[in-house]
C-alpha positions in Angstrom: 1.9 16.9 -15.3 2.0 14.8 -12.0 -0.9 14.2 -9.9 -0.9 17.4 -7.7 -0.9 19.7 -10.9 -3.8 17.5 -12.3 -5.8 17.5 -8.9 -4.9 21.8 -8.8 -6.3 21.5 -12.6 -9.3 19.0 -12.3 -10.4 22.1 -9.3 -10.3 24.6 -11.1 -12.0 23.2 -13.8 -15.0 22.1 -11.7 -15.3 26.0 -10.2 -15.2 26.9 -13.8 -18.1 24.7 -14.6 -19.7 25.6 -11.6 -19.9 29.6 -11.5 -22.5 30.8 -12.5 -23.3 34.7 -14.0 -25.8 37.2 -12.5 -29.3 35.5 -13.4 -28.1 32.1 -12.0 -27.2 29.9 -15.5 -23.9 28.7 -15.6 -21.3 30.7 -17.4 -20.2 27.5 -19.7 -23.1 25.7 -20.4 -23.2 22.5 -19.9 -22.7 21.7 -23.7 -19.7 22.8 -23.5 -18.1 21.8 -20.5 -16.4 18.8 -22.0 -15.3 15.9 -19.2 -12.1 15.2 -17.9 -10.2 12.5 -19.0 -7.4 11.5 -16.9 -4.8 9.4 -18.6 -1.9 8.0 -16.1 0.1 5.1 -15.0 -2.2 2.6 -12.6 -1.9 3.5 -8.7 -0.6 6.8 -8.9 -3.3 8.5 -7.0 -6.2 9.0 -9.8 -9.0 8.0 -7.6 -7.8 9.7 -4.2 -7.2 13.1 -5.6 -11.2 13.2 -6.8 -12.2 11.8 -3.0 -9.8 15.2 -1.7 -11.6 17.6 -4.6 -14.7 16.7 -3.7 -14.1 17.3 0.4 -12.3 20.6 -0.6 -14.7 21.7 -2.9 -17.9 20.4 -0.7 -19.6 18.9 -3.8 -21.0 14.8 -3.9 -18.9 12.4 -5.6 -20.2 9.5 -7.0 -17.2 6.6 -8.2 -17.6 3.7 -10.2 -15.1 1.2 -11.9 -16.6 1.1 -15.4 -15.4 -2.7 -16.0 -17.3 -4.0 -13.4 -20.6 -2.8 -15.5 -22.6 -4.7 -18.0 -24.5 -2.0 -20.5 -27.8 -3.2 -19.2 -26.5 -2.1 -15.5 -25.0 1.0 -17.2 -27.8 2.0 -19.8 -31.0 0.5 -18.2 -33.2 -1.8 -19.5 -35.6 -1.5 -22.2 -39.3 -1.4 -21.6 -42.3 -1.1 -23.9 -44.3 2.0 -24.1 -47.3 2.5 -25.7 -47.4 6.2 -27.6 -49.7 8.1 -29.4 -48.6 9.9 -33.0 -51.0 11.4 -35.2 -53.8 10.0 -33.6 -52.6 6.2 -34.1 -50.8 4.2 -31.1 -47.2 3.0 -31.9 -45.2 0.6 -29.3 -42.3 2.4 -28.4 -38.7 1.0 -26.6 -37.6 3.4 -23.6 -35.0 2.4 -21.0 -35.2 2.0 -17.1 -32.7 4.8 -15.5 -29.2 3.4 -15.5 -27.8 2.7 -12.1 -24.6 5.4 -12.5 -27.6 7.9 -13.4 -29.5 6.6 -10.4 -26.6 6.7 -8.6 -26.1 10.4 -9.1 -29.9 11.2 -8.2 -30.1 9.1 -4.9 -26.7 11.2 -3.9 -28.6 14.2 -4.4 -31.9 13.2 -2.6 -29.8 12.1 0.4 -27.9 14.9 1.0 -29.2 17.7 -0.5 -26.4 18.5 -2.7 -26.8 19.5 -6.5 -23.4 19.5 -7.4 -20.7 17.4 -8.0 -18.5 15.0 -9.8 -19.3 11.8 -11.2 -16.0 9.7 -11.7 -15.0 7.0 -14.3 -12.1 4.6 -13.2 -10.7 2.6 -15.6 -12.7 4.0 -18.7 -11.1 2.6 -21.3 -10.7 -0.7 -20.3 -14.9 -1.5 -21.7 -16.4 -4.3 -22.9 -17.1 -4.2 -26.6 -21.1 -4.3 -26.0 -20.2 -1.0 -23.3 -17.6 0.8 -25.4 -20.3 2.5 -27.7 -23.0 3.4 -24.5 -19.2 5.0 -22.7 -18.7 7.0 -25.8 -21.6 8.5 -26.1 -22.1 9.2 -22.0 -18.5 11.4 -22.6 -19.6 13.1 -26.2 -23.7 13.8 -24.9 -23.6 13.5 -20.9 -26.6 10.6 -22.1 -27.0 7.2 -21.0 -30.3 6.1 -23.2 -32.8 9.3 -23.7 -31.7 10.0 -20.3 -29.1 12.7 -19.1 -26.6 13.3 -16.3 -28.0 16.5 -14.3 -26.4 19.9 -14.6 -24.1 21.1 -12.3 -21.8 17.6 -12.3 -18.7 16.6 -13.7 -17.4 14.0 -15.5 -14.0 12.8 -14.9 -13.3 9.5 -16.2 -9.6 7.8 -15.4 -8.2 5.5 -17.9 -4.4 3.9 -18.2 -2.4 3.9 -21.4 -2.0 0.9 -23.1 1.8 0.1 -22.2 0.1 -0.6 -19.2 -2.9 -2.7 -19.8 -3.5 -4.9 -22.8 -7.4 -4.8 -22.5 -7.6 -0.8 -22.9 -8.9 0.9 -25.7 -8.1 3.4 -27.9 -10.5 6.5 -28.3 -11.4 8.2 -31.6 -10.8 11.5 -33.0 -14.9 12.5 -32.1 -14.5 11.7 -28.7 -11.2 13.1 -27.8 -12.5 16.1 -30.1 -15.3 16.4 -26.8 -12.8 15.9 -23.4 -10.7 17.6 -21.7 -7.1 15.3 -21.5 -4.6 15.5 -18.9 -1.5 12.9 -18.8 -0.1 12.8 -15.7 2.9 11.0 -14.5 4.4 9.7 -11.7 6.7 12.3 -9.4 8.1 11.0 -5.9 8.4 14.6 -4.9 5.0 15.0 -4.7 4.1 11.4 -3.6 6.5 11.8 -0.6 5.1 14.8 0.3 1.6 13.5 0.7 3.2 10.5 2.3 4.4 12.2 5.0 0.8 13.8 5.5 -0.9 10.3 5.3 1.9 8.8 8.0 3.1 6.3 5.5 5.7 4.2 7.7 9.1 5.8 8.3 11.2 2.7 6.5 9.1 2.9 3.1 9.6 7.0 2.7 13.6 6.8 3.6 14.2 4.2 1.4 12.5 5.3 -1.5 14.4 8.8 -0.6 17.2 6.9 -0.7 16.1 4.3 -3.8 14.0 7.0 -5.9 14.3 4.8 -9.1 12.6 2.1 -7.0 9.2 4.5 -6.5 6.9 3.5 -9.6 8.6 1.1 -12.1 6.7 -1.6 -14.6 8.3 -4.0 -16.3 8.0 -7.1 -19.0 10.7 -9.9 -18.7 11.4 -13.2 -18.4 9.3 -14.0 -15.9 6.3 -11.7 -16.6 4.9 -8.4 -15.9 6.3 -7.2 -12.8 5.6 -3.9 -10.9 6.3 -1.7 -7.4 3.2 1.0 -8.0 2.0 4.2 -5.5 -0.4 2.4 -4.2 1.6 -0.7 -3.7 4.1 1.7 -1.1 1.2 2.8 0.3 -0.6 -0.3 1.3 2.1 -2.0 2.0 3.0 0.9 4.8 -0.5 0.1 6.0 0.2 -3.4 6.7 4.2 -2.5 8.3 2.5 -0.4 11.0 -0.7 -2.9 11.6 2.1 -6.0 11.6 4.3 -3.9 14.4 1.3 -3.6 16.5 0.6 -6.9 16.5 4.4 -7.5 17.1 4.2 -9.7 13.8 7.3 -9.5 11.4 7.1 -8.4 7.3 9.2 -11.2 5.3 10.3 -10.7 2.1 7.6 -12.5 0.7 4.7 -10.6 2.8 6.9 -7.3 0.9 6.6 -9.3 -2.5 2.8 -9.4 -2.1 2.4 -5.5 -2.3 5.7 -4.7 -4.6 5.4 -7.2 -7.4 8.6 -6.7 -8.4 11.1 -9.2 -7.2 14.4 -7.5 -7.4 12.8 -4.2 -5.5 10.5 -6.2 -2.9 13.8 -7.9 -2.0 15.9 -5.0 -1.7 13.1 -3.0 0.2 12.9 -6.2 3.1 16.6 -6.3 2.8 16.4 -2.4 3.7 13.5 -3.1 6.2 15.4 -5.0 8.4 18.1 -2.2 8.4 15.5 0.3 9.5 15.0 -2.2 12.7 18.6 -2.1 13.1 19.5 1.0 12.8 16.3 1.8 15.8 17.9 -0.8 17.9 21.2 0.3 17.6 20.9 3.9 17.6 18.7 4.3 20.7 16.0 6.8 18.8 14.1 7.0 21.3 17.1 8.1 23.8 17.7 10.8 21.1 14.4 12.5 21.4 14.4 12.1 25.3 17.9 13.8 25.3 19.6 11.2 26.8 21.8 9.7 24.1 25.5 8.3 24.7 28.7 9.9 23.0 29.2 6.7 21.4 26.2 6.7 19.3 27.9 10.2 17.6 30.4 8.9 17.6 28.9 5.2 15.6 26.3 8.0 13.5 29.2 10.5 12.5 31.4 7.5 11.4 28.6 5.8 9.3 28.0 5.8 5.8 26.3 8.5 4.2 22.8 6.0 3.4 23.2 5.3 6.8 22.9 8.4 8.5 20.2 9.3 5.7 18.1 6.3 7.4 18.6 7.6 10.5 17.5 10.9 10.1 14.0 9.1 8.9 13.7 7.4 11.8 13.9 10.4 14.0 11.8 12.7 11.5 9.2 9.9 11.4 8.8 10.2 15.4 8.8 13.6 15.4 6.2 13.7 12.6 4.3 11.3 14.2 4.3 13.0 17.9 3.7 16.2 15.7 0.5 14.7 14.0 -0.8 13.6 17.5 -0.5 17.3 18.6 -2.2 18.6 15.6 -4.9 16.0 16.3 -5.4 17.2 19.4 -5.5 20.9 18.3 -8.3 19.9 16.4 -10.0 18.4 18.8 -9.6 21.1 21.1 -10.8 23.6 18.7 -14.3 21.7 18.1 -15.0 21.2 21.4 -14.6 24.7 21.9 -17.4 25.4 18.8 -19.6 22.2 20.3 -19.2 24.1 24.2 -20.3 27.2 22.4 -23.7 25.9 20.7 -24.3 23.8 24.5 -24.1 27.0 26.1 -26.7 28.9 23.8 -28.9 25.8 24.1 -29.3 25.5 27.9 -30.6 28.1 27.6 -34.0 26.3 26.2 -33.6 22.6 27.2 -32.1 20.3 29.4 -28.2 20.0 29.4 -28.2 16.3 28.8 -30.4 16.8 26.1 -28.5 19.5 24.8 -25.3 17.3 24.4 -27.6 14.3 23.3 -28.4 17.0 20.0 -24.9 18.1 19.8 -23.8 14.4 19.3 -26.7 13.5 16.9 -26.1 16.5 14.5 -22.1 15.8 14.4 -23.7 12.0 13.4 -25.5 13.4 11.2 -22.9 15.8 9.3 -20.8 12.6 9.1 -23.2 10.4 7.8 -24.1 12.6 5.1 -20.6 13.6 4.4 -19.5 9.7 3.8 -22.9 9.5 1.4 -21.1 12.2 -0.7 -18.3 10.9 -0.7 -16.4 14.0 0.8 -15.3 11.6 3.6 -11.3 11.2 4.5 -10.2 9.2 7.1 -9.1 12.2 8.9 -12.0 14.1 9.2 -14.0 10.8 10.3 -11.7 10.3 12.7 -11.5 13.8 14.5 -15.5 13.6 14.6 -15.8 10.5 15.9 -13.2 11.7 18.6 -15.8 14.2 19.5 -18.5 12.3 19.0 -16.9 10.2 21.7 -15.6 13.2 24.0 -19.5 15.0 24.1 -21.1 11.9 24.8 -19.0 11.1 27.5 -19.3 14.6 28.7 -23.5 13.4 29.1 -22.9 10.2 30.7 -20.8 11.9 33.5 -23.5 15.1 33.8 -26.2 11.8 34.4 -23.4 10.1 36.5 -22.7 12.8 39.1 -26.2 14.2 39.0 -25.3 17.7 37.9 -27.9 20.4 38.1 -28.6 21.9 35.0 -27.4 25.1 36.7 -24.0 23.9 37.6 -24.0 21.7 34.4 -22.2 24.4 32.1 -19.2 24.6 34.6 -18.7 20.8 34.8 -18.3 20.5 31.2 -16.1 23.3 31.1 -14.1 21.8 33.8 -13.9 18.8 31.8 -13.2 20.7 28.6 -10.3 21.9 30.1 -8.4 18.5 30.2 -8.7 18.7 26.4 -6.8 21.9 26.6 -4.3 20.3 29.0 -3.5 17.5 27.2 -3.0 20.0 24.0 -0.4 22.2 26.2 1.3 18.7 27.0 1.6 17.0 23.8 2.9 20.3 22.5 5.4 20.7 25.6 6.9 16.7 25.3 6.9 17.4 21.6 8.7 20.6 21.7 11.6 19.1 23.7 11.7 16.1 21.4 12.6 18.6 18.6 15.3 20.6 20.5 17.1 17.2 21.4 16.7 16.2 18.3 18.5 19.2 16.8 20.6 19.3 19.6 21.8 15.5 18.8 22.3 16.5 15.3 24.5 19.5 15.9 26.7 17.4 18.2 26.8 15.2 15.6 27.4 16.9 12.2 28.0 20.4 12.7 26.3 22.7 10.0 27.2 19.8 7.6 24.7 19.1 4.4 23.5 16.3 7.1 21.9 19.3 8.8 20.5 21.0 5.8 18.4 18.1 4.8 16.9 17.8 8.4 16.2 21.5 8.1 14.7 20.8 4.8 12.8 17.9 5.7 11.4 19.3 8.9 10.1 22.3 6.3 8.6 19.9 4.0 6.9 17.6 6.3 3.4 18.8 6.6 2.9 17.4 10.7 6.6 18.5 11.8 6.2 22.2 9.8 2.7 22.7 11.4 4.2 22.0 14.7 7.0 24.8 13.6 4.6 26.9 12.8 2.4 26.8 15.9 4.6 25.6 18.9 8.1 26.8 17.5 11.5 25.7 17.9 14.4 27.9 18.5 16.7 25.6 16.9 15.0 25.7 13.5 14.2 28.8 12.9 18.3 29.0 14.0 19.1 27.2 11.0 16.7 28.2 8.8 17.3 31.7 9.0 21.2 30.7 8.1 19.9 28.4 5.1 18.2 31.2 3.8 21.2 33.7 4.2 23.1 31.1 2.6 21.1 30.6 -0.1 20.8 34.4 -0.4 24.7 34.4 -1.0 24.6 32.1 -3.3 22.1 33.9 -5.9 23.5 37.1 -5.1 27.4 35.5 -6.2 25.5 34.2 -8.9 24.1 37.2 -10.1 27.5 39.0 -9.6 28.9 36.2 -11.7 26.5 36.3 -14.4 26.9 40.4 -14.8 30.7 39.7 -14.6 30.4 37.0 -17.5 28.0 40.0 -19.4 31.1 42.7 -18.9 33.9 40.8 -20.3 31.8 39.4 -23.2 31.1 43.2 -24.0 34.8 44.0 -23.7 35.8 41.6 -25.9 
């Protein structure tokens, strides 16, 4: 299955293992609620869908690379105790609590969670004096004489052995006690979560364009060589980092991330194309409206990769104006849940001190939230926006000597330049969209050109939001005629088909 099934799977699993029946015991107890091994290629996304599962689900996760342990780091290390049997004193071995275990507890006592998922990475790649300690963790849930608590998951990643020489193989009684899911790579579902995370513009339209080039590992001549997930990924990271700093990405800074020579070169080949093709086409007198005939005229006349390319480039502006607006949505709508709790509590205390709580308990919720691991960069980031926003909101009531009786109007005044800036963002975005359909249908027609921006705009998860909650006359235009089409089509199919039926019967 590919990673989205596996994280869909991995979820349901853990509310299986979770609910519990009418007198509060778990309906599958924990002896049989085998862990999860996931078995996949290496930088597919094994370790980022347990960080989402964990923030969807709101349990702790606790990660650890297993290669990086020793066994006395993993099991603990042994101590003498003195015990009594049978009236005479024996010396008896116990261990200290492993740090994974420990791990697990100290989550728990920090953030008051008693759930969650304790993850594996890299499981099968153990040393030979670890192998036997892993083994028994994923058949007993024991490190020592000491077990993992109730209520948490194991999930344990490993990669098969085509790709990784150190890994090892398990046996019949421990595969006999997991739950296995092999999961493969699937661009499908990697661009769609790359167009979610913003991963630059030139990497998803090439790899459109290139899909062979997505996840390939190879053995020649000159070695192992590679272009993994999470070699697109960061390397889109440092493309958007180097642009800022008005820096340019050679084709060796490209070979650093895709470790594949013939692919790294094709992809900086490609990246330089993408610079081009901005420069040449004038995107950003598309979106603005105010393109020239000759660039139809140049875009109409191109080759079919070409005008693929350009289409990213506009889709990645109008996903990235569209994720700014859906930020700001967000922001918008906790203010308006931080003005409500200010309001009840000027009630009883002093309006600066009001906002000074407000801001400590969103520190709070994200402190805790990073210590289980539930934290994504999104969420961090939209709270420390508002972190920011209610603090300044105090500064400016000390500033300007508000009185606590006019105190709830200023902020509201304030507040409403969060609202503003909302309408705004949504009113310059809106108009980007409509010229950039407008451009389009100058351009193509209702060619296949068009269907792929209609089907691209639907797939994006920024630009389908901003659909959804601004609108845009010219999509829902097109999309209503893609679905009559499409409607047509299944409906001649079906006539076919029944048509096919009668003249077998006749004959």
């Amino acid at each position: 299955m590919n990673i989205k099934q596996a994280k869909q799977e991995i979820t349901n699993t853990l509310r299986a293992y979770l609910a519990k029946d009418t007198l509060g015991s778990y309906l599958i107890p924990a002896v049989r609620q085998r862990p999860v091994l996931l078995m996949g290629p290496p930088g597919i996304g094994k370790t980022q869908i347990m960080e989402q599962i964990a923030a969807e689900t709101g349990v702790g996760l606790v990660a650890y690379t297993i290669t990086h342990h020793t066994r006395q780091s993993a099991v603990g290390l042994p101590f003498i105790e003195k015990r009594t049997y049978c009236g005479e004193e024996f010396s008896v071995t116990e261990y200290t609590m492993s740090e994974i275990l420990a791990s697990v507890y100290q989550l728990m006592e920090k953030t008051g969670l008693k759930e969650g998922i304790l993850f594996l990475d890299e499981i099968n790649c153990v040393s030979e004096t670890l192998a036997p300690m892993m083994l028994q963790f994923l058949q007993c849930k024991t490190f020592g004489n000491q077990r993992l608590p109730e209520g948490w998951l194991i999930a344990a990643a490993g990669n098969p052995p085509e790709y990784n020489r150190s890994v090892r193989d398990f046996d019949v009684v421990t595969l006999d006690r997991v739950k296995r899911i092999d999961v493969t790579e699937d661009f499908a579902v990697w661009k769609e979560y790359a167009r979610r995370r913003g991963v630059h513009g030139a990497v998803v339209s090439y790899l459109d364009i290139k899909k062979d080039n997505f996840y390939r590992v190879e053995t020649g001549a000159d070695g192992l060589q590679f272009a993994t997930a999470r070699g697109w990924e960061d390397l889109s990271e440092l493309i958007c980092a180097y642009e800022r700093l008005g820096l340019r990405v050679s084709r060796e800074v490209v070979g650093q991330y895709i470790q594949m020579s013939r692919i790294a070169k094709d992809f900086a080949n490609y990246l330089e194309l993408y610079y081009k093709y901005q420069r040449t086409y004038h995107v950003e007198d598309i979106l603005r409206g105010t393109w020239q005939p000759v660039t139809v005229s140049e875009l109409r006349a191109a080759p079919f990769d070409e005008k693929l390319s350009v289409m990213g480039l506009v889709l990645s502006r109008l996903g990235g104006e569209a994720r700014n607006a859906r930020h700001q949505d967000a922001l918008t709508a906790a203010l308006h849940v931080a003005l409500t709790e200010f309001r009840e509590r000027i009630a009883e205390e002093e309006p600066q001190a009001a906002l000074a709580r407000l801001v400590r308990c969103r520190q709070e919720t994200l402190k805790r939230a990073k210590e289980a691991g539930q934290l994504d960069r999104e969420t961090r980031d939209l709270t420390r926006r508002e972190i920011s926003t209610l603090e300044d909101y105090r500064q400016k009531l000390a500033e300007e000597n508000v009185s606590p009786e006019a105190a709830m109007d200023a902020v509201r005044e304030w507040f409403s330049r969060e609202t503003d800036r909302r309408t705004a963002l949504g009113t310059e975005t809106g108009a980007m969209f409509d010229n950039a359909f407008r451009f389009l249908e100058e351009t193509f027609g209702d060619s296949q050109e068009l269907v792929i921006f209609v089907t691209e705009v639907t797939a994006g998860y920024d630009t389908s939001w901003f659909v959804e909650n601004f609108g845009c006359d010219a999509y829902f235009r097109h999309n209503r005629e893609l679905l009559f089409d499409d409607t047509r089509h299944k409906i001649r199919e079906e006539i076919a088909a029944v048509r096919a039926a009668q003249e077998e019967g006749y004959d």
